[in-house]
N, CA, C and O atoms as a printed pandas DataFrame, in Angstrom:
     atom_number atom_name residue_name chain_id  residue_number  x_coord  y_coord  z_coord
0              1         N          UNK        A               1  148.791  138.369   71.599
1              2        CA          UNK        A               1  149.406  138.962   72.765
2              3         C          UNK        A               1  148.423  138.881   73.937
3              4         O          UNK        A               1  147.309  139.379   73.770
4              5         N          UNK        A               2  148.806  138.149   75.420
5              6        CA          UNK        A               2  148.091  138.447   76.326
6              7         C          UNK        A               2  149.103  139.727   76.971
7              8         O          UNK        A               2  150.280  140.083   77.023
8              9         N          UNK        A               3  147.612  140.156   77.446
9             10        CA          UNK        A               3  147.867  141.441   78.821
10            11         C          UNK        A               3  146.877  141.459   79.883
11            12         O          UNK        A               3  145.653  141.556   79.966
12            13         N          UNK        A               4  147.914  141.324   80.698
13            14        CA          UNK        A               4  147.445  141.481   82.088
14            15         C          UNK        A               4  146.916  142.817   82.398
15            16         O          UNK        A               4  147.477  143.703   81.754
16            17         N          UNK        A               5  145.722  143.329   83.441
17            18        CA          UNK        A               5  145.545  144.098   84.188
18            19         C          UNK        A               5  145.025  144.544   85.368
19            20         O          UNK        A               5  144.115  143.874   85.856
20            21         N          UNK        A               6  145.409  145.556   85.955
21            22        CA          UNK        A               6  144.404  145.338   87.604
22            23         C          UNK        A               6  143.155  146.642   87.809
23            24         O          UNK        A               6  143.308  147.859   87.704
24            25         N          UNK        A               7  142.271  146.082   88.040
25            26        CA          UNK        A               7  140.961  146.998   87.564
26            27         C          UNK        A               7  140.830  147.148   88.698
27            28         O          UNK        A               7  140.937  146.139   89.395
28            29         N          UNK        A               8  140.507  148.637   89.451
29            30        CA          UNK        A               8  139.580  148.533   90.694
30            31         C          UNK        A               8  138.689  149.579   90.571
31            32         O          UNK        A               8  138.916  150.535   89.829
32            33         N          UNK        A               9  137.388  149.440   91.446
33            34        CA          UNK        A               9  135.951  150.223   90.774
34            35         C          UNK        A               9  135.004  149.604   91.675
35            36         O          UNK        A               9  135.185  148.604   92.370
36            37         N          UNK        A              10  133.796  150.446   91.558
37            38        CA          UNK        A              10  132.686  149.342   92.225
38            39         C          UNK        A              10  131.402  148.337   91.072
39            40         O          UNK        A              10  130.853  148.512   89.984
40            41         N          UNK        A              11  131.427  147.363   92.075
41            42        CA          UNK        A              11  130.002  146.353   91.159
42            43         C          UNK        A              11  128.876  147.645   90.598
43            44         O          UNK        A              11  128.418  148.555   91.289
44            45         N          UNK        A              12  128.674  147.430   89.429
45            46        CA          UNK        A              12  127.778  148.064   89.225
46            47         C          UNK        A              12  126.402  147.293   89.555
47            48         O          UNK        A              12  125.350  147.929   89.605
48            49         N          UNK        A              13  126.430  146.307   89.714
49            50        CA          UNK        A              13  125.414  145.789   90.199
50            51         C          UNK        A              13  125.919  143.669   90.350
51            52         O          UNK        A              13  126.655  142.940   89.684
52            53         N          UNK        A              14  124.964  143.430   91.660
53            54        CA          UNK        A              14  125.335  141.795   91.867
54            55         C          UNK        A              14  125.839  141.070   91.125
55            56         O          UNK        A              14  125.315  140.868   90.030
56            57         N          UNK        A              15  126.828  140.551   91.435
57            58        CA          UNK        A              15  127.438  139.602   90.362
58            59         C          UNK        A              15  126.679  137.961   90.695
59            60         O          UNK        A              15  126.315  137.361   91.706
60            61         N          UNK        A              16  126.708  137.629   88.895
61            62        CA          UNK        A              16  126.253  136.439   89.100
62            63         C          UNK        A              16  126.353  135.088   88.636
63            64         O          UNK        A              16  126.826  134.901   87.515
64            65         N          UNK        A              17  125.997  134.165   89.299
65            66        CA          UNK        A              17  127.072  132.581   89.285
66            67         C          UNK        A              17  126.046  131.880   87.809
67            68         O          UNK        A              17  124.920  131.884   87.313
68            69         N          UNK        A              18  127.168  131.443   87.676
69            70        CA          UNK        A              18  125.887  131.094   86.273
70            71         C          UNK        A              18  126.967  129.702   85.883
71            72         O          UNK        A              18  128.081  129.922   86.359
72            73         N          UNK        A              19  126.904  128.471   85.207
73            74        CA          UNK        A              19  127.193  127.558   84.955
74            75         C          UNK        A              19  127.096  127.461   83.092
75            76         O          UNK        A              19  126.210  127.585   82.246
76            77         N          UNK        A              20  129.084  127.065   83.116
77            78        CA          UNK        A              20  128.917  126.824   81.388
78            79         C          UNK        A              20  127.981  125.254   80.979
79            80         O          UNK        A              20  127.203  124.550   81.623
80            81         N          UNK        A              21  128.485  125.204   79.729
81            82        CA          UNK        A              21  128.036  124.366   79.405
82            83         C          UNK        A              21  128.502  123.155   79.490
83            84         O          UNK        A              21  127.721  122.204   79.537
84            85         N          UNK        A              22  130.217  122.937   79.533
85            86        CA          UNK        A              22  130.075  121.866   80.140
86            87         C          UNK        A              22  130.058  121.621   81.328
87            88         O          UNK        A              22  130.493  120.509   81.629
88            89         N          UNK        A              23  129.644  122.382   82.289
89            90        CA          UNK        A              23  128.790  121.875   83.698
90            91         C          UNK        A              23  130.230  123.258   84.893
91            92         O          UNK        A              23  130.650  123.416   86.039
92            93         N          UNK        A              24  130.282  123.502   84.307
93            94        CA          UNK        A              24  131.677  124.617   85.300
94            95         C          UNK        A              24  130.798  125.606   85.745
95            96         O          UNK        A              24  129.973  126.035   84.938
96            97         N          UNK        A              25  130.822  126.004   86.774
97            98        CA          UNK        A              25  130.419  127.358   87.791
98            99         C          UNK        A              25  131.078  128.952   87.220
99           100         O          UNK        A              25  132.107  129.032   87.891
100          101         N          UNK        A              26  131.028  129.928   86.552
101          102        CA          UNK        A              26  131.662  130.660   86.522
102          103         C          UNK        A              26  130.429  131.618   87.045
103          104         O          UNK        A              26  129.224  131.368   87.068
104          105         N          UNK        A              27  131.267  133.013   87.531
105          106        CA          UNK        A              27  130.896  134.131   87.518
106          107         C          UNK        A              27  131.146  135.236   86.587
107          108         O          UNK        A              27  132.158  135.435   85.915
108          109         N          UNK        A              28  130.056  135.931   86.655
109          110        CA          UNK        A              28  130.221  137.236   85.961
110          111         C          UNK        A              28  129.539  139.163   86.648
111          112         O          UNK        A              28  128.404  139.411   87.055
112          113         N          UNK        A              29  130.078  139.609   86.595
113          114        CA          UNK        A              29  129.863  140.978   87.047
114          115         C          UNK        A              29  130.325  141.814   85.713
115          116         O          UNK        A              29  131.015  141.506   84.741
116          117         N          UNK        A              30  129.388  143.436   86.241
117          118        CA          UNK        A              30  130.374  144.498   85.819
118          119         C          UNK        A              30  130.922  145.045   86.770
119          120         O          UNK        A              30  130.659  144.678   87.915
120          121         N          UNK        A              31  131.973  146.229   86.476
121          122        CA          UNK        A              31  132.824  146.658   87.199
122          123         C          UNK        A              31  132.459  148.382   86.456
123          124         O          UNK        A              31  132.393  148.564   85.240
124          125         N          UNK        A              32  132.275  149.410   87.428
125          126        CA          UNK        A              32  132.507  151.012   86.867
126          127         C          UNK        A              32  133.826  151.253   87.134
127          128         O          UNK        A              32  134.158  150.786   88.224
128          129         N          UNK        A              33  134.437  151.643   86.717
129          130        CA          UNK        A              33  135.724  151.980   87.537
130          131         C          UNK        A              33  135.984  153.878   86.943
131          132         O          UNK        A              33  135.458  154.227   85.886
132          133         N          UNK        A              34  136.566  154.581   87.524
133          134        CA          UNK        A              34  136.551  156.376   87.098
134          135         C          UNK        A              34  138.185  156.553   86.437
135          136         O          UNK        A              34  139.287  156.172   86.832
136          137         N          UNK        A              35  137.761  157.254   85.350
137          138        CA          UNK        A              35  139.031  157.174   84.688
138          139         C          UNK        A              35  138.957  158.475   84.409
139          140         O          UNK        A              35  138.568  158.869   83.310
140          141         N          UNK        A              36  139.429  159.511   85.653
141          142        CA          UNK        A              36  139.333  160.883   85.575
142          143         C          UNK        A              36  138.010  161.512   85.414
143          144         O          UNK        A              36  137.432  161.426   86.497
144          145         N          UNK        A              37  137.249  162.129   84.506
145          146        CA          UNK        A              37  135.805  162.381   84.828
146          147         C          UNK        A              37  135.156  161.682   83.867
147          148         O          UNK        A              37  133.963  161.962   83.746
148          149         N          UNK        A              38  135.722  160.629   82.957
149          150        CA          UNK        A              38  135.020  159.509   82.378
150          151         C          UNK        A              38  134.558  158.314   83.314
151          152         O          UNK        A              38  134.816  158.274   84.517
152          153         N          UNK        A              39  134.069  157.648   82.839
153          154        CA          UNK        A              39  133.591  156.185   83.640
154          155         C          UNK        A              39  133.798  155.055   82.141
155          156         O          UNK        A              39  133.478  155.153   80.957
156          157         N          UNK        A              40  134.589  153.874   83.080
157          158        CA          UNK        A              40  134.914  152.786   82.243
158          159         C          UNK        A              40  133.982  151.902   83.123
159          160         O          UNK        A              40  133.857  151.805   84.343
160          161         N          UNK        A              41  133.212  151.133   81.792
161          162        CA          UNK        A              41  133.108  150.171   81.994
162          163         C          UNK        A              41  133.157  148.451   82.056
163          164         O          UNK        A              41  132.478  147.808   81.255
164          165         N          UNK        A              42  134.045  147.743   83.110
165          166        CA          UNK        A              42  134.506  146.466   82.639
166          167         C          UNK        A              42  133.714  145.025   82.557
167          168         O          UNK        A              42  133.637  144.529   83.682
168          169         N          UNK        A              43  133.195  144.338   81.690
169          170        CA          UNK        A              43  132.994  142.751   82.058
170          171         C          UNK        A              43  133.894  142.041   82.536
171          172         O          UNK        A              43  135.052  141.840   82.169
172          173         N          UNK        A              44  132.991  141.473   83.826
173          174        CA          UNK        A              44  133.961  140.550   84.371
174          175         C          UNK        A              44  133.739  139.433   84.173
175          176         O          UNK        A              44  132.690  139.317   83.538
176          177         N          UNK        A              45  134.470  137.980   84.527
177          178        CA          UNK        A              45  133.939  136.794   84.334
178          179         C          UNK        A              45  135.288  135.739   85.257
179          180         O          UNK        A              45  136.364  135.345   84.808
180          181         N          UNK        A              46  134.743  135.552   86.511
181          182        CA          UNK        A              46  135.912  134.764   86.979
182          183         C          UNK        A              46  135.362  133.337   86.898
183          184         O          UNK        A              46  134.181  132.991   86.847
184          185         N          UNK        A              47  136.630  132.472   86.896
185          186        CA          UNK        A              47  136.563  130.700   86.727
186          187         C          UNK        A              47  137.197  130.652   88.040
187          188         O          UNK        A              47  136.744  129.632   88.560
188          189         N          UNK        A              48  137.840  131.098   88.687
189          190        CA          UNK        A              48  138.707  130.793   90.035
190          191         C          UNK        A              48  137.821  130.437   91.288
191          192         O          UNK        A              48  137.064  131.237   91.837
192          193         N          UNK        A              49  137.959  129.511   91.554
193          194        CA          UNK        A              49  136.670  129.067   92.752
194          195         C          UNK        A              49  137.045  130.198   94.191
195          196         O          UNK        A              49  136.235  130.999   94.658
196          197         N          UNK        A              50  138.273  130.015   94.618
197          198        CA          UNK        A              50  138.243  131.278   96.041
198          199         C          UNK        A              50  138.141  132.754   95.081
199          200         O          UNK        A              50  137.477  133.656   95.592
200          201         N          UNK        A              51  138.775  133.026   93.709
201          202        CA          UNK        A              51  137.773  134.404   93.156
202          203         C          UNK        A              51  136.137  134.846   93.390
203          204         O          UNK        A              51  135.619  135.917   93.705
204          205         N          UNK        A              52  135.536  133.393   93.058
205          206        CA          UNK        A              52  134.266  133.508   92.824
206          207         C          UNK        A              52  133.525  133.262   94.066
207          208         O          UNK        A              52  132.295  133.216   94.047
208          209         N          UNK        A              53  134.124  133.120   95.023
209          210        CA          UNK        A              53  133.877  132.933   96.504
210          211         C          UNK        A              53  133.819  134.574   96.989
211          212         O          UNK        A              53  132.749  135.181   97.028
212          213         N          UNK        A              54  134.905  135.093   97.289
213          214        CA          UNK        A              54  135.248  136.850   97.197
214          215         C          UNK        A              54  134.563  137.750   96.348
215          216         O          UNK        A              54  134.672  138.955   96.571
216          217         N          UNK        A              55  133.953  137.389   95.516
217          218        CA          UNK        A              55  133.197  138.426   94.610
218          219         C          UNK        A              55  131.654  138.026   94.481
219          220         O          UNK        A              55  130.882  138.766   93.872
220          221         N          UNK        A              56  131.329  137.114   94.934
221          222        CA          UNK        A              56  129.936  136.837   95.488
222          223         C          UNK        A              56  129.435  137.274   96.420
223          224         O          UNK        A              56  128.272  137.677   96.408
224          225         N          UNK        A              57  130.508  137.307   97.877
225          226        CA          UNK        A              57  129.713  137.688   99.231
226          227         C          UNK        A              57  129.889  139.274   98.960
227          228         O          UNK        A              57  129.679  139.955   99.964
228          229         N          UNK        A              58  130.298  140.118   97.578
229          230        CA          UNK        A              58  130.015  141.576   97.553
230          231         C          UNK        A              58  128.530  141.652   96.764
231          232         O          UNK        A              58  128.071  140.834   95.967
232          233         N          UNK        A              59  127.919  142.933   97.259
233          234        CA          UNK        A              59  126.724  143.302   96.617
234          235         C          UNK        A              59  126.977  144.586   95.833
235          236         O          UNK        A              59  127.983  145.190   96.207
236          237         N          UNK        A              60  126.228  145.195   94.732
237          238        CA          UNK        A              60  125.676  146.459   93.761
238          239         C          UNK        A              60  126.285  147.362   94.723
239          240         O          UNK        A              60  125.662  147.503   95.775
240          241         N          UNK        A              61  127.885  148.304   94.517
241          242        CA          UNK        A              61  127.970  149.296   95.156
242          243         C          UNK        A              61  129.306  149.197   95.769
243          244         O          UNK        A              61  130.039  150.186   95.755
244          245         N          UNK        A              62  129.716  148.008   96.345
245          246        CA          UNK        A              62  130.913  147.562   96.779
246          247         C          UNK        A              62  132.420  147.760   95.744
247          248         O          UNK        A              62  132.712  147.546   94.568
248          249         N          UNK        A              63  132.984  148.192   96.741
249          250        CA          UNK        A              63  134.242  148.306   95.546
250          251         C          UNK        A              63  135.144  147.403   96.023
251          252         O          UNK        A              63  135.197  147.208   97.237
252          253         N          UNK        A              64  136.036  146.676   95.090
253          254        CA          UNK        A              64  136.884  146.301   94.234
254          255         C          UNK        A              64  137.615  145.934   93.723
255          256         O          UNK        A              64  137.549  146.487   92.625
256          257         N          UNK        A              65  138.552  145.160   93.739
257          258        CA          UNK        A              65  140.047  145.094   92.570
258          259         C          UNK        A              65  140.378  144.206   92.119
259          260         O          UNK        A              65  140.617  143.373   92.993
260          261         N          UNK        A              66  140.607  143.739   90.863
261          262        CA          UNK        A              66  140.281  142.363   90.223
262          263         C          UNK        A              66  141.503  142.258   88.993
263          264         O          UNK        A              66  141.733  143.253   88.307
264          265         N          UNK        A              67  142.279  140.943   88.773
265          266        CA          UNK        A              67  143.381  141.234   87.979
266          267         C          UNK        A              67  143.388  139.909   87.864
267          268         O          UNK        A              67  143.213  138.997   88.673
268          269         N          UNK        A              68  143.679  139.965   86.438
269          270        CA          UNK        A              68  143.566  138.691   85.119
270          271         C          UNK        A              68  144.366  139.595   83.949
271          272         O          UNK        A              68  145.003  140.641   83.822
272          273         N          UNK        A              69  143.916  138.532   83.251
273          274        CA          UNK        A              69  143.711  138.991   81.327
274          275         C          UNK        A              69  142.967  139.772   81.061
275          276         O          UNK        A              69  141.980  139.846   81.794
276          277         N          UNK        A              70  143.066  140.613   80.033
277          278        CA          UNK        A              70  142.229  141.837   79.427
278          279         C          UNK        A              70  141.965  141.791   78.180
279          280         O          UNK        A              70  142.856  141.210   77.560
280          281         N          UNK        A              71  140.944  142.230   77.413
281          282        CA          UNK        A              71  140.752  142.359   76.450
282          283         C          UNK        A              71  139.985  143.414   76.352
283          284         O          UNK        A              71  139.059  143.650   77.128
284          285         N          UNK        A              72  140.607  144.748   74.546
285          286        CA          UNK        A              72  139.812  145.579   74.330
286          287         C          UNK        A              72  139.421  145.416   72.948
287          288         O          UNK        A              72  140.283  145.151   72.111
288          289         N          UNK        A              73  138.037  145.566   72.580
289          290        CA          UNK        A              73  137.431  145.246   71.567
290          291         C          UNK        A              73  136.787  146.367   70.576
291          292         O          UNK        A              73  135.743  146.731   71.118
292          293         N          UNK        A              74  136.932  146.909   69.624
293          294        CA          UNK        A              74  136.010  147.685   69.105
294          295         C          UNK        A              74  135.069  147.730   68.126
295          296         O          UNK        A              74  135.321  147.485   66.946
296          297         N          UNK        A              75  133.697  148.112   68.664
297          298        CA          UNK        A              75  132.303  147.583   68.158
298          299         C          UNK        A              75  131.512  149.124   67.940
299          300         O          UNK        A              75  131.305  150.117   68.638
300          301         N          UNK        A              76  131.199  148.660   66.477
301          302        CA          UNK        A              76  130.258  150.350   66.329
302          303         C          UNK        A              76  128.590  149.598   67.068
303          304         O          UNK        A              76  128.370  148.390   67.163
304          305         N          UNK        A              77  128.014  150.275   67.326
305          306        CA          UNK        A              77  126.611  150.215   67.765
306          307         C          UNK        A              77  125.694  150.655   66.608
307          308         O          UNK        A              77  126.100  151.319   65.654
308          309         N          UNK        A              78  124.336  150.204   66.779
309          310        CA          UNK        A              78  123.642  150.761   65.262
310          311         C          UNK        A              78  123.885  151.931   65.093
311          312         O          UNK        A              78  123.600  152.556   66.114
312          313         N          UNK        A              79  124.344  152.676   64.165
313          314        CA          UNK        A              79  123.537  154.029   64.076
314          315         C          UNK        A              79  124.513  154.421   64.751
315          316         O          UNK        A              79  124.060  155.541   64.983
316          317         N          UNK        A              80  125.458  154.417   65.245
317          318        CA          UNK        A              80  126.229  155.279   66.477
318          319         C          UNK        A              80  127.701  154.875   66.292
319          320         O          UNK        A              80  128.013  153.866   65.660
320          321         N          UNK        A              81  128.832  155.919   67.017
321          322        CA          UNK        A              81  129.931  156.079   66.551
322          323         C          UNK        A              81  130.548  154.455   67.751
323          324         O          UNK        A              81  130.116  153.887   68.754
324          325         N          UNK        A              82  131.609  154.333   66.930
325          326        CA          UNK        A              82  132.538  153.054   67.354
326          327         C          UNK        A              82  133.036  153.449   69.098
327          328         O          UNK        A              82  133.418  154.571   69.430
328          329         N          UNK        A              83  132.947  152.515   69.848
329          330        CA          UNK        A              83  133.067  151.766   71.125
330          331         C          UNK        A              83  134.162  150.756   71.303
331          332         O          UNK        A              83  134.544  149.787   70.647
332          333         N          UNK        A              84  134.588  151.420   72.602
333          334        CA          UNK        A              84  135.495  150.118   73.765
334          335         C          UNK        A              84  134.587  149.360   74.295
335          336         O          UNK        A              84  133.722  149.840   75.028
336          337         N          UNK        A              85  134.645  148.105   74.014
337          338        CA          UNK        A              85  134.602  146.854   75.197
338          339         C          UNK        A              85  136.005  146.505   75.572
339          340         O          UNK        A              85  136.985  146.073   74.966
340          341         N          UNK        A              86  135.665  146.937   77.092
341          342        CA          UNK        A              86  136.545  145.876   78.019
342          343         C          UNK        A              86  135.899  144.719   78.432
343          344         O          UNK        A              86  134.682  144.670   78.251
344          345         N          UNK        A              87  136.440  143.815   78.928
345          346        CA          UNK        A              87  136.618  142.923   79.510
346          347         C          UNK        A              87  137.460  142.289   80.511
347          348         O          UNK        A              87  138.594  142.383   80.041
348          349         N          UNK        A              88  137.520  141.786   81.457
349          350        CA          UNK        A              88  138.827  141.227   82.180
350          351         C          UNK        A              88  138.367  139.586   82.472
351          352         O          UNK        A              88  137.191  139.366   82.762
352          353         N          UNK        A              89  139.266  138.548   82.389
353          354        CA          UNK        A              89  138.910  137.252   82.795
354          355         C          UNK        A              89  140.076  137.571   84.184
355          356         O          UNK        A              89  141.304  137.573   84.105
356          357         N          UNK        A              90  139.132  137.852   85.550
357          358        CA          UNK        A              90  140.027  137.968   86.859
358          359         C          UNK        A              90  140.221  136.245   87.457
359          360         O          UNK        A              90  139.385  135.345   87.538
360          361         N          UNK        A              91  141.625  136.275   87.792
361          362        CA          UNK        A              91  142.222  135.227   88.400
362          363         C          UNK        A              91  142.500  135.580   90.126
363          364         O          UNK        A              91  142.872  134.783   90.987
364          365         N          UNK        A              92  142.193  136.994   90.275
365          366        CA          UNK        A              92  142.310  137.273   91.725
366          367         C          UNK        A              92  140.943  138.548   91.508
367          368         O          UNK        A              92  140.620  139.203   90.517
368          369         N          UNK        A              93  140.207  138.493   93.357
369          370        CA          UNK        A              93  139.566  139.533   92.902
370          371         C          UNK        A              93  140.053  139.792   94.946
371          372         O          UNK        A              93  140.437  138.956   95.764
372          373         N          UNK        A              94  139.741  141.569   95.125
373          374        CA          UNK        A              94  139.721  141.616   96.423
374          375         C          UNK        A              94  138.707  142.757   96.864
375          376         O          UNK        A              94  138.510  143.868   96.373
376          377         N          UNK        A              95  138.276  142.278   97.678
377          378        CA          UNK        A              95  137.565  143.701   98.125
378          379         C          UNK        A              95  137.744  144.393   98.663
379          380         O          UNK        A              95  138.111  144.022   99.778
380          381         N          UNK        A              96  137.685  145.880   98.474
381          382        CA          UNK        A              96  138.336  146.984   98.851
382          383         C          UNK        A              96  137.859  147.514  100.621
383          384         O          UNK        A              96  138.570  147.967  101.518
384          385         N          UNK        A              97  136.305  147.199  100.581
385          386        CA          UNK        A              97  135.652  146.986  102.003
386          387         C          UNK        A              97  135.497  145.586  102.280
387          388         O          UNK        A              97  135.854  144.619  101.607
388          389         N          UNK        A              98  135.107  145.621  103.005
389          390        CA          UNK        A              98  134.678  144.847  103.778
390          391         C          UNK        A              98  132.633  144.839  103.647
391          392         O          UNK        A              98  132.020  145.786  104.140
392          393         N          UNK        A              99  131.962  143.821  103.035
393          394        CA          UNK        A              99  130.836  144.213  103.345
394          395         C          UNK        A              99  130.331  144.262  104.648
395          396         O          UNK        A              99  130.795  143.812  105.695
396          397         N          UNK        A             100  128.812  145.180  104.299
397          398        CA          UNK        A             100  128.517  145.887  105.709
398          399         C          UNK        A             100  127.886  144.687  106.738
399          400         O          UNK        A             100  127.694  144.980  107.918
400          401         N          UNK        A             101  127.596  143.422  106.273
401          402        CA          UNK        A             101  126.964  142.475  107.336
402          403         C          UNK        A             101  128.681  141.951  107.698
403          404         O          UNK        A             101  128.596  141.384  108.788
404          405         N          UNK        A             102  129.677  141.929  107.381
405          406        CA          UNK        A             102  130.525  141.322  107.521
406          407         C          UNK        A             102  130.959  142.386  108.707
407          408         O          UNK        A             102  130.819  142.042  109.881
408          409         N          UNK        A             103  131.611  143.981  108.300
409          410        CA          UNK        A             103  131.715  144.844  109.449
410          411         C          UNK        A             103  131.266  144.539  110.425
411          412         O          UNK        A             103  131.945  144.164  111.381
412          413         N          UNK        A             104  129.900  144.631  110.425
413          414        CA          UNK        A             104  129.098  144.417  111.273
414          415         C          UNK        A             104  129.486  143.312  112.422
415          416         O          UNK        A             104  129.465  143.586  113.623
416          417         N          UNK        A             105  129.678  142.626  112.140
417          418        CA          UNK        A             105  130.051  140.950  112.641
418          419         C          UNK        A             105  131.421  141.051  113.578
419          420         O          UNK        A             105  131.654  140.605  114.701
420          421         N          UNK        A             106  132.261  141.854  112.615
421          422        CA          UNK        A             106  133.848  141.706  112.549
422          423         C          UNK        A             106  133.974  142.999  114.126
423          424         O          UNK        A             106  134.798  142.913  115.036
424          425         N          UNK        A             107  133.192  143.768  114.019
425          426        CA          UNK        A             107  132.902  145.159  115.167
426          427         C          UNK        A             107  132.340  144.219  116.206
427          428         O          UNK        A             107  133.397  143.737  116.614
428          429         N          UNK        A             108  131.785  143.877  116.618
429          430        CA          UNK        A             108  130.762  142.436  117.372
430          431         C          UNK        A             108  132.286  141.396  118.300
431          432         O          UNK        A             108  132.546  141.180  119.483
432          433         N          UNK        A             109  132.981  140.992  116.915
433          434        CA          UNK        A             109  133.850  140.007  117.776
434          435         C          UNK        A             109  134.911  141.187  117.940
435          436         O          UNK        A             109  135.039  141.093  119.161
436          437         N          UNK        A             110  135.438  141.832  117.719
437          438        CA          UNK        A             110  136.987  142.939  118.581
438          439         C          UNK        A             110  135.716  143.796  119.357
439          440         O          UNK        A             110  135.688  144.754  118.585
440          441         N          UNK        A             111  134.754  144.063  120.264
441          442        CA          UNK        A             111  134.194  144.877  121.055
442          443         C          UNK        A             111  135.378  144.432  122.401
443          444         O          UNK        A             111  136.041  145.386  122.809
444          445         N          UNK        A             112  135.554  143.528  122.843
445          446        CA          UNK        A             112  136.098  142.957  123.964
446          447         C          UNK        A             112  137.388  143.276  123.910
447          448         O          UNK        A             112  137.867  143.446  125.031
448          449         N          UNK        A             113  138.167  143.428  122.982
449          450        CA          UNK        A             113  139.161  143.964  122.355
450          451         C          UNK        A             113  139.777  145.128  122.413
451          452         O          UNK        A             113  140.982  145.277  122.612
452          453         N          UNK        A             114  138.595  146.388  122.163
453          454        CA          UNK        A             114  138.737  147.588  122.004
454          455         C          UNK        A             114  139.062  148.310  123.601
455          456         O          UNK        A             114  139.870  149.220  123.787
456          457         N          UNK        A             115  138.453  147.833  124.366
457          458        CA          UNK        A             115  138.390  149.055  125.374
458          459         C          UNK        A             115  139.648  148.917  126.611
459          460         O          UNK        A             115  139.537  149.309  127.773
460          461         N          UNK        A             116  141.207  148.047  125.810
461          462        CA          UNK        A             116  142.268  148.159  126.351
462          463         C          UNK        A             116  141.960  146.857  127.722
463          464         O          UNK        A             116  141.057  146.020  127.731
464          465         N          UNK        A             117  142.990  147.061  128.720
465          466        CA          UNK        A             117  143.038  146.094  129.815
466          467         C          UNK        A             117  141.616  146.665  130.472
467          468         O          UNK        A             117  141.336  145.482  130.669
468          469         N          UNK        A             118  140.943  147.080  130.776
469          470        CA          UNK        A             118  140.113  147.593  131.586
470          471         C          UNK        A             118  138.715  146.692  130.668
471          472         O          UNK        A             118  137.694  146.355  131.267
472          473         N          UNK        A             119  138.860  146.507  129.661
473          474        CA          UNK        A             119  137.584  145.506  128.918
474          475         C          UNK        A             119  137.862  143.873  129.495
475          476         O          UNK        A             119  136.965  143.080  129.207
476          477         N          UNK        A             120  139.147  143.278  130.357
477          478        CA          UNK        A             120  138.829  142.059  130.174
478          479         C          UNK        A             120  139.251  142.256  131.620
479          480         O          UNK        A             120  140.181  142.964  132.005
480          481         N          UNK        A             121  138.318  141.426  132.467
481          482        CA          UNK        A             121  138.213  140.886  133.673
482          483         C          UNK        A             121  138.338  139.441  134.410
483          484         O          UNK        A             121  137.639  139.000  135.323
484          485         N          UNK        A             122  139.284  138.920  133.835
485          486        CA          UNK        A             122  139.248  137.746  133.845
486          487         C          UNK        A             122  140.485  137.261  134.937
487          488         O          UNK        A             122  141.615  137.748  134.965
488          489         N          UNK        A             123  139.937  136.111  135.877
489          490        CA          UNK        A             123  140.698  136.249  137.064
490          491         C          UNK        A             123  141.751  135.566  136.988
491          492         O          UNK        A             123  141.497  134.366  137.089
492          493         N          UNK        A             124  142.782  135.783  136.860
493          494        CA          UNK        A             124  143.915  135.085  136.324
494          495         C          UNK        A             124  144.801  134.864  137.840
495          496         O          UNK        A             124  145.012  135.717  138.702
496          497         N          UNK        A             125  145.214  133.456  137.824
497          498        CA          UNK        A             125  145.877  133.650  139.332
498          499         C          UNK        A             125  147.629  133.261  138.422
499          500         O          UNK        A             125  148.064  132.383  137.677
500          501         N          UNK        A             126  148.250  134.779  139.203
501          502        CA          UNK        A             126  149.149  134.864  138.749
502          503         C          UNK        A             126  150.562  134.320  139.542
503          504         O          UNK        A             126  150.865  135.113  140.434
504          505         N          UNK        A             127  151.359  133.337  139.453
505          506        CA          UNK        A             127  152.182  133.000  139.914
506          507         C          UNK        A             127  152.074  132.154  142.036
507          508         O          UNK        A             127  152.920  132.094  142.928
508          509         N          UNK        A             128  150.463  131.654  141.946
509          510        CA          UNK        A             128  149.612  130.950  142.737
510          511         C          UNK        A             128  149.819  129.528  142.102
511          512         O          UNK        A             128  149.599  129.270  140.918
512          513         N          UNK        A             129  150.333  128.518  143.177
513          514        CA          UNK        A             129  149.829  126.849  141.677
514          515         C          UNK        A             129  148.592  126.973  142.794
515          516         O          UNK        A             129  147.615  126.229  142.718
């Protein structure tokens, strides 16, 4: 049985591009996501080149939302009681912000924008040939 799901959460830390073996680019991250006052945690692993484009320019902290295939696995640890692994293989990922050099940028080009007709001065000759 496949199942689909849509995870959203923040990077727990940089995701990173790493190359299989036969020569393919994939990425991988984790994902925290809050599941009431628990915390889940997901492996990610996208093959989608504009996925892995979108989930690269995020850094450790950024949140989120990523939807593929899922898989849950259960694994005892030494010595210790039995465990969920998730996983998701995401075919879409989006980010929930915007990163902050990107804001940054995006505030920069609408400044000229913001401050209504009175921001643009531009001499327009109106109904003059």
């Amino acid at each position: 049985m496949i199942a689909f799901a849509l995870v959203t959460g923040s990077l727990w830390k940089p995701p990173e591009q790493k190359t299989s073996k036969a020569g393919k680019p994939f990425v991988t991250a984790t994902i925290r996501a809050k599941d009431g006052e628990a915390l889940q945690w997901w492996r990610v692993t996208v093959f989608s080149e504009s996925a892995q484009a979108e989930i690269m320019r995020l850094a450790e902290g950024d949140s989120l939302a990523v939807q593929g295939s899922f898989r849950a696995e259960l694994y005892t640890p030494d010595g210790g009681e039995p465990k969920v692994s998730l996983s998701i293989i995401a075919d879409r990922v989006l980010a929930l912000r915007q990163p902050p050099k990107e804001r940054k940028a995006q505030k920069e080009r609408e400044a000229p924008y913001r401050g209504g007709a009175a921001a643009f001065d531009d001499a327009i000759p109106f109904g003059a040939p």
